[in-house]
C-alpha positions as CSV (number, residue, x, y, z in Angstrom):
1,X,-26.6,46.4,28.2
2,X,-27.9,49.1,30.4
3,X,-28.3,47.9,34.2
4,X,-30.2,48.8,37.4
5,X,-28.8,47.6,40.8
6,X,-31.5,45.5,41.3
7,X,-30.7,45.4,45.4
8,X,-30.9,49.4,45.5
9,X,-33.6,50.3,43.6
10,X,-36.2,47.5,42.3
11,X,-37.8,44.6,43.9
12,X,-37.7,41.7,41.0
13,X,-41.0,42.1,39.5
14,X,-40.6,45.9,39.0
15,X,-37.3,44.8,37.6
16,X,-39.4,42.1,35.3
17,X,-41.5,44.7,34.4
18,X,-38.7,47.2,33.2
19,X,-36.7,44.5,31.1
20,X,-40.3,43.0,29.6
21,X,-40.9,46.5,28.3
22,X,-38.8,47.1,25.1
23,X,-40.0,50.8,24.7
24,X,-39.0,52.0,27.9
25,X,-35.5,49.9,27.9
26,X,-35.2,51.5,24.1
27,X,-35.7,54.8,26.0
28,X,-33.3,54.1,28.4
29,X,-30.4,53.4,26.3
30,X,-30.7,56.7,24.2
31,X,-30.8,58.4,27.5
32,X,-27.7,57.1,28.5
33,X,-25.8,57.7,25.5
34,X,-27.1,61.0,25.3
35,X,-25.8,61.1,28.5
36,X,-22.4,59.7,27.9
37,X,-22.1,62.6,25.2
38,X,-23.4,65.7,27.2
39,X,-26.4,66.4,24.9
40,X,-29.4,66.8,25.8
41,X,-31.7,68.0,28.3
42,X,-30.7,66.8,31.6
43,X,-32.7,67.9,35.2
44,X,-30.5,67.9,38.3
């Protein structure tokens, strides 16, 4: 399962409200496996 430092980035109810929303996480993951394969459109 995809992960965010929570101690870096997030406090714990932005991180409640990331893994409540099963769009975004959805989004997420393709993202990374785009990622993980080089395709797609990626911003630096």
């Amino acid at each position: 399962m995809l992960r965010i430092r929570e101690q870096q980035f997030v406090d714990d109810a932005e991180m409640a409200q990331i893994l409540g929303n099963d769009k975004l996480l959805k989004r997420l993951r393709t993202g990374s496996r785009q990622a993980s394969k080089r395709r797609g459109r990626f911003v630096g």
